[in-house]
C-alpha positions as CSV (number, residue, x, y, z in Angstrom):
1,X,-66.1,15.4,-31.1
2,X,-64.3,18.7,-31.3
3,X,-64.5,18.7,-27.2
4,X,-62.6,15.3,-26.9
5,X,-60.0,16.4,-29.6
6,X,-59.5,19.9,-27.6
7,X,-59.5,17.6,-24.2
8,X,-57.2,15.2,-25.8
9,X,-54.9,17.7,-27.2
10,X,-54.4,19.7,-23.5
11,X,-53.3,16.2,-21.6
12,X,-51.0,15.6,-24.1
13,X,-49.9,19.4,-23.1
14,X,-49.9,18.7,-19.4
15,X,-47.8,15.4,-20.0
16,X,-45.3,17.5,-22.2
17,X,-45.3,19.9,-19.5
18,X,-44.4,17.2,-17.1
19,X,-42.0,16.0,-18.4
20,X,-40.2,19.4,-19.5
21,X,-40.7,20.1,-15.6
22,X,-39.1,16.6,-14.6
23,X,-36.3,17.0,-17.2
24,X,-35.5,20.5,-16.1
25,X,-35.5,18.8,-12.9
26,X,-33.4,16.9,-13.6
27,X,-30.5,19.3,-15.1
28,X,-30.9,21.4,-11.7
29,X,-30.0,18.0,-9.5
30,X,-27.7,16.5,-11.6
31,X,-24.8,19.4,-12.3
32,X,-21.5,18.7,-12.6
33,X,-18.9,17.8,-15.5
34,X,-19.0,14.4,-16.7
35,X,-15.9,12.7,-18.4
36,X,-16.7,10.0,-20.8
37,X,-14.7,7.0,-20.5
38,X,-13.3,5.0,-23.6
39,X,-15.1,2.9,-26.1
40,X,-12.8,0.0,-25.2
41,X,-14.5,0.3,-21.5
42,X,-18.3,0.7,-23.3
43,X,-17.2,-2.5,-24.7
44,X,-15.7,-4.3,-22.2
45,X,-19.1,-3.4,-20.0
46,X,-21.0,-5.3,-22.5
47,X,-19.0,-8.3,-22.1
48,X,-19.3,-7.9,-18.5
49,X,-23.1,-7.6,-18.6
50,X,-23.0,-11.0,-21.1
51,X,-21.1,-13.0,-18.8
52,X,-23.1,-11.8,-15.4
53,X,-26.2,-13.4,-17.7
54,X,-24.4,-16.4,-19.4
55,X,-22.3,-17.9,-16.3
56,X,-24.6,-16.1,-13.5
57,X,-23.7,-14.9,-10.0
58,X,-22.1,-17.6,-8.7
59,X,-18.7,-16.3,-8.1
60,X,-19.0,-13.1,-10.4
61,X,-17.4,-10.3,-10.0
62,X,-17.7,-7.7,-12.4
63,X,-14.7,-5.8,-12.2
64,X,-12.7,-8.6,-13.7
65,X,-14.3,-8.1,-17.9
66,X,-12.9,-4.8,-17.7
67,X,-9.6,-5.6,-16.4
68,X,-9.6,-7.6,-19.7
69,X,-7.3,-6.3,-22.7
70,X,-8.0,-7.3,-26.4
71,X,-5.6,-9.5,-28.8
72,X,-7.1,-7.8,-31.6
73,X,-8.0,-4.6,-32.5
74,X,-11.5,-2.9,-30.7
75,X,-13.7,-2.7,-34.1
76,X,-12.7,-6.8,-34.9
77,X,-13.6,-7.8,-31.1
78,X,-17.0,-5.7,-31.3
79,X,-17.7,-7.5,-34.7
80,X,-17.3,-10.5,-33.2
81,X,-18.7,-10.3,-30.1
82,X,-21.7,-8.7,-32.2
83,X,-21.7,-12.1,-34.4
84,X,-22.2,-14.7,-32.0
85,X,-25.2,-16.1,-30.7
86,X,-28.2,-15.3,-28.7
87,X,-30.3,-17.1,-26.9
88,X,-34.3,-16.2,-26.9
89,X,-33.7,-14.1,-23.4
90,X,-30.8,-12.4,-25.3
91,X,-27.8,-14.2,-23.2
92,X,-24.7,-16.0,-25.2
93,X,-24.5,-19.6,-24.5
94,X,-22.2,-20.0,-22.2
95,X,-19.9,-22.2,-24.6
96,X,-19.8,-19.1,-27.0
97,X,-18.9,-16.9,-24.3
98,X,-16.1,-19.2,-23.5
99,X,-14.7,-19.3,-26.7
100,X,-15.5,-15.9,-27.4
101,X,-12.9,-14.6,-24.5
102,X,-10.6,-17.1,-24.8
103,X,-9.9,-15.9,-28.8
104,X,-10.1,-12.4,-28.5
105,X,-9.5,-11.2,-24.3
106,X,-6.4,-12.0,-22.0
107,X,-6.5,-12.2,-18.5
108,X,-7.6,-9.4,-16.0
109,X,-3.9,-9.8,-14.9
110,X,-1.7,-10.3,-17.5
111,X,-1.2,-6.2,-17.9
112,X,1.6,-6.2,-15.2
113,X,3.9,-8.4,-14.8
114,X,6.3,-9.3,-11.6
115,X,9.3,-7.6,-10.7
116,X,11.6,-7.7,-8.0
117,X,11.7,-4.5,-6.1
118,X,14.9,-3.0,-6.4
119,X,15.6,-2.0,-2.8
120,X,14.1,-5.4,-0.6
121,X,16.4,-6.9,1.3
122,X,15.3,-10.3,3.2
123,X,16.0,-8.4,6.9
124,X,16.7,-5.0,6.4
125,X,19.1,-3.0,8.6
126,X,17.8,-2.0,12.4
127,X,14.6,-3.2,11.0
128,X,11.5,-2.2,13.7
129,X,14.8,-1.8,16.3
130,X,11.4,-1.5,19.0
131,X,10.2,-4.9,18.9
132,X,11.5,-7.1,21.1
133,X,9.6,-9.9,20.6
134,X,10.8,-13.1,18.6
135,X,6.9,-14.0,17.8
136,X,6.1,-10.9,16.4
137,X,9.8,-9.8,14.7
138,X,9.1,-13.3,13.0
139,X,6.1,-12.4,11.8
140,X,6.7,-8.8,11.0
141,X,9.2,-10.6,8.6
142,X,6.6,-12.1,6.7
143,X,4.7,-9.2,6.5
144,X,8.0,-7.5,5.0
145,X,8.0,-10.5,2.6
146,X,4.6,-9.9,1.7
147,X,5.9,-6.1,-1.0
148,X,7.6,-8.6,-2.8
149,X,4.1,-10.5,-3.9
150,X,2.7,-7.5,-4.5
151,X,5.5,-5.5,-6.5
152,X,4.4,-5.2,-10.5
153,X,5.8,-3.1,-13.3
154,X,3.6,-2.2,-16.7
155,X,3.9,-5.2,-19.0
156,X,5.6,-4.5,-22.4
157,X,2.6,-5.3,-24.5
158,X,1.0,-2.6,-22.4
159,X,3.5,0.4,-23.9
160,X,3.3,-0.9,-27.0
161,X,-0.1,-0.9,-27.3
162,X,-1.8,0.7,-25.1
163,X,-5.2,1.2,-27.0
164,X,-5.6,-2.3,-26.5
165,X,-6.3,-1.9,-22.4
166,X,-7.9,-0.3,-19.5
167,X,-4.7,-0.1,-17.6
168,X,-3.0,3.2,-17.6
169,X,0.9,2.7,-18.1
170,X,2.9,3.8,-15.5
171,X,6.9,4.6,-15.6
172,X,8.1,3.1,-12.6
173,X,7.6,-0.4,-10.9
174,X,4.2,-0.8,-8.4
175,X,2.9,-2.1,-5.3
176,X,-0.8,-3.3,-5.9
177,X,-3.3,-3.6,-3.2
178,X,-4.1,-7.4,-4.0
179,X,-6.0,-9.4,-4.8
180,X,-9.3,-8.1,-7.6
181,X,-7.0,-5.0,-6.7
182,X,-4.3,-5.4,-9.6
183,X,-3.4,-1.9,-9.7
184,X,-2.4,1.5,-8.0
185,X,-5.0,2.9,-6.1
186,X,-4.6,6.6,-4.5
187,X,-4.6,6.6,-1.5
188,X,-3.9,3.0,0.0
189,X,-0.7,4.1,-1.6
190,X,-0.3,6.7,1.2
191,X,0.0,3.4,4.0
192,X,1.9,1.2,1.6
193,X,4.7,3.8,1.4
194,X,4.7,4.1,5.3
195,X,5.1,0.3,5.4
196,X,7.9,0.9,2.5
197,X,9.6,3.4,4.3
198,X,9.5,0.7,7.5
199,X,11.2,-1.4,5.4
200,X,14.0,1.1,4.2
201,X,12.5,0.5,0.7
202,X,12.5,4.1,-0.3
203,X,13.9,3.8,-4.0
204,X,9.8,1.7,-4.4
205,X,8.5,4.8,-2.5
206,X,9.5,6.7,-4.6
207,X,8.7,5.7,-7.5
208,X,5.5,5.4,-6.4
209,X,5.0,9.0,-5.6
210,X,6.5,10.0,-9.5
211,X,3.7,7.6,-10.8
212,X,1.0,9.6,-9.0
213,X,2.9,13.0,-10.0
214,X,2.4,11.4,-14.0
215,X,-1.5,10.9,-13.7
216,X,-1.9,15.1,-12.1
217,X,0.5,16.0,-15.2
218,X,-2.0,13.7,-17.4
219,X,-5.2,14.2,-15.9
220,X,-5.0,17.0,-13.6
221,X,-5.8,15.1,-10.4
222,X,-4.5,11.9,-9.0
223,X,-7.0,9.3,-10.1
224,X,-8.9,6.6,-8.0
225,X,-6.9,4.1,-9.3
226,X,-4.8,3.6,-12.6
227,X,-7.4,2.5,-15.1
228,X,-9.2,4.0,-18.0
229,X,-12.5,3.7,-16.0
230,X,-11.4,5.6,-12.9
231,X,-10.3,8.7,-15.2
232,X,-13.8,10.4,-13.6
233,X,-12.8,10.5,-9.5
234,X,-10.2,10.8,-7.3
235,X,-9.3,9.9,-3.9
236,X,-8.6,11.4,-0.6
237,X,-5.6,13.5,-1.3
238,X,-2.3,12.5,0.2
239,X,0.1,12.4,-2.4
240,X,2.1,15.8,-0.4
241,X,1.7,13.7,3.3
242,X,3.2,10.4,1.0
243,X,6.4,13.3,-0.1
244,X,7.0,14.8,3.3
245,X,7.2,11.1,4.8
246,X,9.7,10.2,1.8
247,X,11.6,13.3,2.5
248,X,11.9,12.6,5.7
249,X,13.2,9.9,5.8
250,X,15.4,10.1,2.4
251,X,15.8,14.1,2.4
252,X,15.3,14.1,-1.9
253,X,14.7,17.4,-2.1
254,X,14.6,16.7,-6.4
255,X,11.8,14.5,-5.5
256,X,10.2,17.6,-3.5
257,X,11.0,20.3,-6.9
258,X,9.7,17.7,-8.8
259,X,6.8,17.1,-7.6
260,X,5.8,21.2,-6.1
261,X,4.3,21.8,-9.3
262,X,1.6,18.7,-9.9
263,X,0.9,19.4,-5.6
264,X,-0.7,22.7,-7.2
265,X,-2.3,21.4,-9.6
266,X,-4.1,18.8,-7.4
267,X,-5.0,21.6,-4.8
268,X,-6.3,23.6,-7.4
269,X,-8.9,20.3,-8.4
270,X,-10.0,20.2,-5.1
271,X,-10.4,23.6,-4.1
272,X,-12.5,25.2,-6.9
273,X,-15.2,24.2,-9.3
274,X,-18.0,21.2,-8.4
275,X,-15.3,20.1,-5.6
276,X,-15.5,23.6,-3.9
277,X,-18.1,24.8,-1.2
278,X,-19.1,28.3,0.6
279,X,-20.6,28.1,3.8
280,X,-21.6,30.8,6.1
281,X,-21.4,30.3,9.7
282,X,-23.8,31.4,12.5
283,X,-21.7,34.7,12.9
284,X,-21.8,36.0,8.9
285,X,-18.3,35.0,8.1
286,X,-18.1,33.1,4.8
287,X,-15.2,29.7,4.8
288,X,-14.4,27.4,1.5
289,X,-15.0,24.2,2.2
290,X,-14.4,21.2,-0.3
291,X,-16.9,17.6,-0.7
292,X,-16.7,14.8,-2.9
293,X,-17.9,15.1,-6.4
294,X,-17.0,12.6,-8.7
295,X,-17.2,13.5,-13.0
296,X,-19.4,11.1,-14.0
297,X,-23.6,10.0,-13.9
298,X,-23.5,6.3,-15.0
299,X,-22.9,3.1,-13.5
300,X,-19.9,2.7,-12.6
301,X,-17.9,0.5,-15.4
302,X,-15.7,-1.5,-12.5
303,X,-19.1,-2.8,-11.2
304,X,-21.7,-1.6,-14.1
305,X,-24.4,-4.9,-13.6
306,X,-24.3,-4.2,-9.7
307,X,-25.0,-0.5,-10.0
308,X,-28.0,-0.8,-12.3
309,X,-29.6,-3.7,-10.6
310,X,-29.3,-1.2,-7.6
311,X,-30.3,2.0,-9.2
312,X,-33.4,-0.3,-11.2
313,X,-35.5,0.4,-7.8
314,X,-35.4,4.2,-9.0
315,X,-38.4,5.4,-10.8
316,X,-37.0,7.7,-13.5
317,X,-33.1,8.0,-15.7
318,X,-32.9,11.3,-13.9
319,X,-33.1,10.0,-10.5
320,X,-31.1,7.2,-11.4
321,X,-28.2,9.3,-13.3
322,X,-28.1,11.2,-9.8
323,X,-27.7,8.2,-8.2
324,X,-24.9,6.5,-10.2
325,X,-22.9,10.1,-9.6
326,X,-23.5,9.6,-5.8
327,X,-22.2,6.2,-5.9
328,X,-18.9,7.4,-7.7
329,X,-18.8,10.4,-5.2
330,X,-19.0,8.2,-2.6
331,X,-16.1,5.8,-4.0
332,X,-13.9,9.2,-4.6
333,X,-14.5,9.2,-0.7
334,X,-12.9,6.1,-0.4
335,X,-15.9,4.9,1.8
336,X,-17.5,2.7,-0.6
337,X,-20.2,1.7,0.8
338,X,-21.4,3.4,4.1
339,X,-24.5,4.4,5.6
340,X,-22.5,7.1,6.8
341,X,-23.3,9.0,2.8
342,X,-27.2,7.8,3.0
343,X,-30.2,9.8,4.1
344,X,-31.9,6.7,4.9
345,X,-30.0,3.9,6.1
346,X,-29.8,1.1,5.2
347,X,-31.2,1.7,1.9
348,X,-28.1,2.4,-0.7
349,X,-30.3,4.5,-3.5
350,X,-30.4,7.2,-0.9
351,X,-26.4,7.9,-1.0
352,X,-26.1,11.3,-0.6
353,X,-22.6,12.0,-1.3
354,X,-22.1,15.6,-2.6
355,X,-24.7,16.6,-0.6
356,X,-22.4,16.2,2.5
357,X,-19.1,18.5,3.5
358,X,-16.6,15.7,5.0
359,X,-14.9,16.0,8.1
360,X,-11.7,14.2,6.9
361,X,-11.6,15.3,3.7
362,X,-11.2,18.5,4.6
363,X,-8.6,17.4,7.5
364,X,-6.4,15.8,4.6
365,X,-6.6,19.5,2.5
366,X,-5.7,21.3,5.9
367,X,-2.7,18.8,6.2
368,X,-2.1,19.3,2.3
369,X,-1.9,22.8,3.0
370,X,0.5,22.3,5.9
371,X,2.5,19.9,3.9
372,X,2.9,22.3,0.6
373,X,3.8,24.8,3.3
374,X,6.9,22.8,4.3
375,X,8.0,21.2,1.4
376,X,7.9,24.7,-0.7
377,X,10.0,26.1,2.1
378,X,12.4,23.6,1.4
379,X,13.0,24.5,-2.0
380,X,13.0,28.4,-0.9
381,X,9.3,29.3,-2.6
382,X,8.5,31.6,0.2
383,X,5.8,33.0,-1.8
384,X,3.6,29.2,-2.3
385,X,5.0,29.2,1.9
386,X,3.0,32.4,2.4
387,X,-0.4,31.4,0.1
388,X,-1.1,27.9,1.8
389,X,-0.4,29.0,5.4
390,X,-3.0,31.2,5.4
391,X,-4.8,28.5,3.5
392,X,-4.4,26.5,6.3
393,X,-5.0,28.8,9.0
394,X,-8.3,29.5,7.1
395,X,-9.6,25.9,6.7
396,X,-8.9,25.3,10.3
397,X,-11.1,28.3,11.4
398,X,-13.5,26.7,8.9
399,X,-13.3,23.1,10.5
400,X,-13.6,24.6,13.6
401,X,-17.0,26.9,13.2
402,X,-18.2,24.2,10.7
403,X,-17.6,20.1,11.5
404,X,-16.5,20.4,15.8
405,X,-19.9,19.5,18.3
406,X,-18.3,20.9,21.7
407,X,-21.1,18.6,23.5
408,X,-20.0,15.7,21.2
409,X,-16.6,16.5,21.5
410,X,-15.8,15.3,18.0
411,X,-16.5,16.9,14.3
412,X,-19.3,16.5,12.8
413,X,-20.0,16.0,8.8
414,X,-22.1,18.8,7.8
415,X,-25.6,18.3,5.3
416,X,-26.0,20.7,2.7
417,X,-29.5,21.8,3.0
418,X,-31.1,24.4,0.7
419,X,-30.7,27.1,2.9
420,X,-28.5,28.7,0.8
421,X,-28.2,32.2,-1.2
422,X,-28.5,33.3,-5.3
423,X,-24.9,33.8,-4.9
424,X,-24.7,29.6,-3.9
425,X,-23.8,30.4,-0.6
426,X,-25.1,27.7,2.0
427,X,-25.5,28.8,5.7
428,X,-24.8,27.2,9.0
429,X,-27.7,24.8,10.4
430,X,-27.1,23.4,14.0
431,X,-29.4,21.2,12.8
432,X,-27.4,19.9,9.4
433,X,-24.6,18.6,11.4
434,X,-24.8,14.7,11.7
435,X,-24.8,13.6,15.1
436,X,-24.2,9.7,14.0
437,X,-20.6,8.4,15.3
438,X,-18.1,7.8,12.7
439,X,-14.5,7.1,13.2
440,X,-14.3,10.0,10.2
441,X,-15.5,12.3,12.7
442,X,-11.7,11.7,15.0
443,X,-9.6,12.2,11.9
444,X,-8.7,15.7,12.3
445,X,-6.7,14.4,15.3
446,X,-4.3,13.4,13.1
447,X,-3.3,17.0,12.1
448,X,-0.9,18.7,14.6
449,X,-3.3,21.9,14.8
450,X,-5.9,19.5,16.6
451,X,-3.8,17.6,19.1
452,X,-1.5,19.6,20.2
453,X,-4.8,21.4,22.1
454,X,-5.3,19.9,25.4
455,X,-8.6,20.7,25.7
456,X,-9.8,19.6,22.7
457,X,-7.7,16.4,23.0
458,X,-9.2,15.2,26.1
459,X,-13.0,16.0,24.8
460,X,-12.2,13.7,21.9
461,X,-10.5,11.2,24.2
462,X,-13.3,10.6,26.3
463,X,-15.9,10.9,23.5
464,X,-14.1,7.8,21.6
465,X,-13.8,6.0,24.6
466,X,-17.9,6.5,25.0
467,X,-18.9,6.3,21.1
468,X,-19.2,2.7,20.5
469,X,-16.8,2.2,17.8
470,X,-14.1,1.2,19.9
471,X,-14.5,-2.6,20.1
472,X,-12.3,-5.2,21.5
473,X,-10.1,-5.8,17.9
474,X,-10.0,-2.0,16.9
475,X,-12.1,0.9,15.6
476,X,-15.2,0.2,13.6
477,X,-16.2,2.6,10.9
478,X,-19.5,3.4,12.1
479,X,-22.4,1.9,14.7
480,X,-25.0,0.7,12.0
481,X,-24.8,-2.7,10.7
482,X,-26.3,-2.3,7.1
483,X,-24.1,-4.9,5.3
484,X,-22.3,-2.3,3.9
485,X,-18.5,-2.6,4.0
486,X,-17.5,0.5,5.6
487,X,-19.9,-0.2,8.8
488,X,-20.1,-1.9,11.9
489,X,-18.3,-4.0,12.4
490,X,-15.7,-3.6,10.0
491,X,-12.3,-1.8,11.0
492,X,-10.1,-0.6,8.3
493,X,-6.2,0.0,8.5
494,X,-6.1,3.6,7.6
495,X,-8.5,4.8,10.5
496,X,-6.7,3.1,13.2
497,X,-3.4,4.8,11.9
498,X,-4.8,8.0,11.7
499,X,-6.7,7.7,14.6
500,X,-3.6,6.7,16.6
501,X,-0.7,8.6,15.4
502,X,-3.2,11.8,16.4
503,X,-3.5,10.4,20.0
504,X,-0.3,9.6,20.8
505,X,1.1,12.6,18.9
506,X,-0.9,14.7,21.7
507,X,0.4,16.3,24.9
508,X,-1.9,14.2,27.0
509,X,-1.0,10.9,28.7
510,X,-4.6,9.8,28.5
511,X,-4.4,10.3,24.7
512,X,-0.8,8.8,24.5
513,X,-1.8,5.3,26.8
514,X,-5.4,4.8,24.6
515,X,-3.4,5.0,21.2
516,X,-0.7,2.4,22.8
517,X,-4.0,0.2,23.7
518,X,-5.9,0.2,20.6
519,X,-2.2,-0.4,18.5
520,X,-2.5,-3.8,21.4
521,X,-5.8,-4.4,19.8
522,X,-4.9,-4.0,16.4
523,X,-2.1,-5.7,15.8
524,X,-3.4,-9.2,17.8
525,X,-6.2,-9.4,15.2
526,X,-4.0,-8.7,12.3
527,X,-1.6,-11.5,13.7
528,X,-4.4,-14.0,14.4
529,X,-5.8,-13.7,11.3
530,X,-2.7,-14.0,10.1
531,X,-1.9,-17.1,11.7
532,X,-5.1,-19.0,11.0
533,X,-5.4,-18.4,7.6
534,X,-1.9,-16.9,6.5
535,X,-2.8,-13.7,4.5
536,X,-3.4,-10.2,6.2
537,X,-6.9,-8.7,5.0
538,X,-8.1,-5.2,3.7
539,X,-10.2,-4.8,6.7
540,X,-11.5,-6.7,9.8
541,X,-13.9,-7.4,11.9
542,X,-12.9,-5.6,15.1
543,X,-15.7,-7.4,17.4
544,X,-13.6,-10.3,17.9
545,X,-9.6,-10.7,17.6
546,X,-8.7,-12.7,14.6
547,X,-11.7,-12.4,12.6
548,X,-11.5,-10.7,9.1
549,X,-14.3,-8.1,7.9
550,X,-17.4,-8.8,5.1
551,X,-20.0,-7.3,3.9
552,X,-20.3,-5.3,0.6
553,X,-20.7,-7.3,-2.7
554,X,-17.1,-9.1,-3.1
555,X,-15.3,-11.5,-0.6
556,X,-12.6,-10.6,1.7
557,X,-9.7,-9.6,0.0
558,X,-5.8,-10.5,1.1
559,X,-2.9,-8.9,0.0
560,X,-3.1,-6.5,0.9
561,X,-1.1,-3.0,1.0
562,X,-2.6,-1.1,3.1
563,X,-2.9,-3.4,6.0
564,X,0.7,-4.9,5.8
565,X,1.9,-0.8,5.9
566,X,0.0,0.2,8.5
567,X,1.1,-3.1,10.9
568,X,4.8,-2.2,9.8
569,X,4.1,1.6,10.4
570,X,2.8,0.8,14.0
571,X,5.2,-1.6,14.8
572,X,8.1,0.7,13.8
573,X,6.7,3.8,16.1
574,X,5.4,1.8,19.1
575,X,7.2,-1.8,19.2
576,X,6.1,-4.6,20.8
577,X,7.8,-5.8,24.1
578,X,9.3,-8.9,24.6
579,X,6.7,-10.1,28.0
580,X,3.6,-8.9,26.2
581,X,1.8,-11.8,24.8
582,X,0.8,-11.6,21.1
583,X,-0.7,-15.3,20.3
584,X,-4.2,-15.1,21.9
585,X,-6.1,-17.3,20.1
586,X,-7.8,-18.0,22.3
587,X,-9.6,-14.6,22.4
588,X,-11.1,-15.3,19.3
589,X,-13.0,-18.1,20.1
């Protein structure tokens, strides 16, 4: 007897010793801060979770519960929603449910409120004075039309009481995205103020940019969008490229004083802490490199019900808390979903975010860095001029030894094995680069330190030309078809006007006539589209002229900012003459 006891007694010490192992496991995976969100978004989750089993998945979408604001306080809704019914699988009859939100939730839309933009004019002055075609300036119109749908303030009800929602008041008038999109996000705001600035609406473009400066003087960073949930991410950083294009244009140098101080502030969030990475290269010299890291290791609240369906495949809370960090990481990215952040394609639980150094996040710090450079010259700051052009001259020697594949002739995202020091210090792998095609990898065209370099240029000409991704409507994102929507065959406005403005920004006439083409290719599917069904679309399917893009685990969406700034952008620098054809229809069947 006394043997079985003793035997019994030392697998219970093994298993404790398991799971000690596998929880200290856990801590060693799963660092980083994470910011707890508010209990009005805990609660709105549930809510979301009972209508996802009460109504089903027939036209769900999850982000819309917490979009929802209360008509009562949060401790009377709880009660309530605590009170009513359950059925013997635990789901609210779907009459209850109804009733339930109809008493005590408005709409996912009823926080802002429409406003006519205070600068939009029906035809602007020497509007897009390049095109030269009726078809297009007719329809370039429309798409100038299209701010005014979109334009939104912060509803009264919201200042008054703001306790009672998820959106995060904001001073000055908005342009949304569209559609589930009913707020500011980060950086489609970047395109929608180029389109703004087409459209000699700078007074909106502005405003926009003090908005963003209000959430770094809140939060210390600009967050993914403006709601209580996205308080834990950010998004690419181009809030100093959106004030050097205002200024610019408008020469505010307030607006530049103004906003110097928060453009610190940001740099500093990406540049130090979780965000921040040392990397040794093949000769010994150290560079600081940043990734994607988002402040959080839950499902995601905007899509909660999808995240834990996805992450119940995972065999333990510590694998899956790593997990729902990646996912956010990779939304901070602004590539939400691609195979491009998995170690094993197509399957989603392997995201790898912060496991990764990006090639274009680190091209939008270099041009941050450039940018801060200028606009604190402006103001006469010669010392902030002196810190972040060596900055920059130090994260292009980075990008440089780092991301660029001379036999690839493009840069290359780079895999954080563990071959690194005790002092957290990872070093260069030939091996760690990933040699997958992305249109990421051609971003750091777009910064004037890569294309004004012939040789480099023309490498990264001809290796777009040969990668795949250029297809017959634009550039996709990547060459692997997973379903995801940031893959094949899906195009998205801000990579082709990256892409572009770094070709034909280059010395080379090779570089200069492929930008010109793929703008021809672009702008005929956004037209088409346009034309067949009358909205313009976050992204397309660049396979085949006129078709819109899918994938990903919501429909389509129209609106939409980004896309109308980009086609306004394009059509401002490059035209469109008045012989070349832009209705080809027929192309698309």
């Amino acid at each position: 007897m006394a043997i079985i006891v003793m035997i019994f007694t030392l697998f219970i010490l093994s298993l404790t010793a398991m799971n000690m192992i596998k929880s200290e496991t856990c801590t060693s995976t799963n660092k980083g801060p994470v910011i707890p969100t508010t209990p009005l978004v805990i609660f709105l989750e549930k809510v979301q979770e009972a209508a996802l089993q009460s109504y089903g998945y027939k036209g769900f979408d999850a982000k819309l519960y917490v979009d929802m604001s209360l008509k009562q306080n949060l401790s009377a809704t709880v009660e309530a929603f605590n009170k009513l019914p359950r059925t013997v699988n635990g789901s609210i009859p779907t009459h209850d449910l109804d009733v339930f939100i109809g008493k005590y939730l408005n709409g996912a839309d009823e926080d802002l409120v429409y406003v006519e933009p205070v600068d939009f004019v029906a035809e602007p002055e020497v509007f897009l004075p390049k095109v030269k075609n009726s078809e297009v300036r007719a329809w370039a119109l429309e798409v100038h039309s299209l701010w005014k749908n979109l334009s939104r303030k912060v509803s009264d009800h919201v200042l008054e009481n703001p306790e009672l929602y998820t959106l995060i008041p904001l001073k000055n008038p908005v342009i949304i995205a569209g559609s589930r999109y009913r707020e500011v996000y980060y950086w489609d705001s970047y395109w929608i103020i180029r389109g703004l600035l087409a459209s000699k609406m700078y007074e909106t473009a502005k405003g926009i940019v003090s908005n963003l400066v209000s959430l770094i003087d809140q939060f210390g960073y600009v967050l993914n969008g403006a709601r209580a949930y996205y308080s834990n991410r950010s998004q690419p950083p181009l809030l100093a490229a959106m004030i050097v294009e205002i200024y610019n244009r408008t020469g505010d140098l307030d607006l530049v004083r103004r906003s110097l101080p928060a453009l610190l502030k940001e740099y500093h969030f990406w540049n130090s802490g979780i965000h921040k990475v040392t990397i040794q290269d093949a000769q010994g010299s150290n560079h600081s490199l940043s990734r994607y890291y988002a402040m959080w290791n839950e499902p995601r609240p905007e899509s909660s019900t999808i995240d834990s369906k996805t992450a119940s495949k995972l065999p333990n809370i510590c694998e899956k808390r790593q997990f729902y960090r990646e996912l956010a990481s990779a939304a901070e990215s602004g590539w939400d979903f691609s195979s491009r952040w998995m170690r094993n394609e197509p399957d989603l639980t392997t995201t790898s975010t912060t496991s990764i150094l990006p090639v274009d996040l680190n091209a939008f710090l270099l041009k941050m860095e450039l940018d801060v450079a200028f606009l604190a010259n402006l103001v006469g700051d010669t010392s902030i001029v002196a810190r972040f052009t060596e900055a920059s001259q130090n994260r292009q020697r980075a990008i440089n030894c780092i991301f660029w594949n001379a036999e690839m002739g493009q840069w290359l995202d780079y895999w954080l094995g563990n071959s690194y020091t005790s002092e957290d210090i990872y070093k260069w792998e030939d091996i760690h680069q990933n040699k997958k095609s992305f249109a990421s990898n051609f971003v750091p065209l777009w910064i004037e330190l890569f294309n004004s370099d012939d040789i480099t240029t023309r490498k990264v000409v001809q290796s777009l030309e040969n990668s795949g991704l250029l297809q017959p409507a634009g550039i996709a994102g990547t060459l692997s078809n997973t379903g995801q929507q940031w893959d094949f065959p899906n195009g998205w406005p801000p990579i082709q006007h990256m892409i572009i403005e770094g070709l034909a920004r280059s010395g080379l006439e090779e570089a200069r006539a492929l930008a010109k083409d793929i703008v021809i290719r672009w702008i005929r599917t956004n037209y088409v589209a346009y034309k067949k069904t009358g909205a313009m679309y976050e992204k397309y399917d660049v396979t085949k002229c006129g078709a819109y893009g899918g994938g990903g685990v919501y429909v389509a969406q129209t609106g939409f900012g980004w896309a109308n700034g980009v086609v306004l952008a394009l059509l401002e620098e490059f035209g469109w003459p008045e012989d070349l054809k832009i209705d080809t229809t027929e192309q698309a069947e």
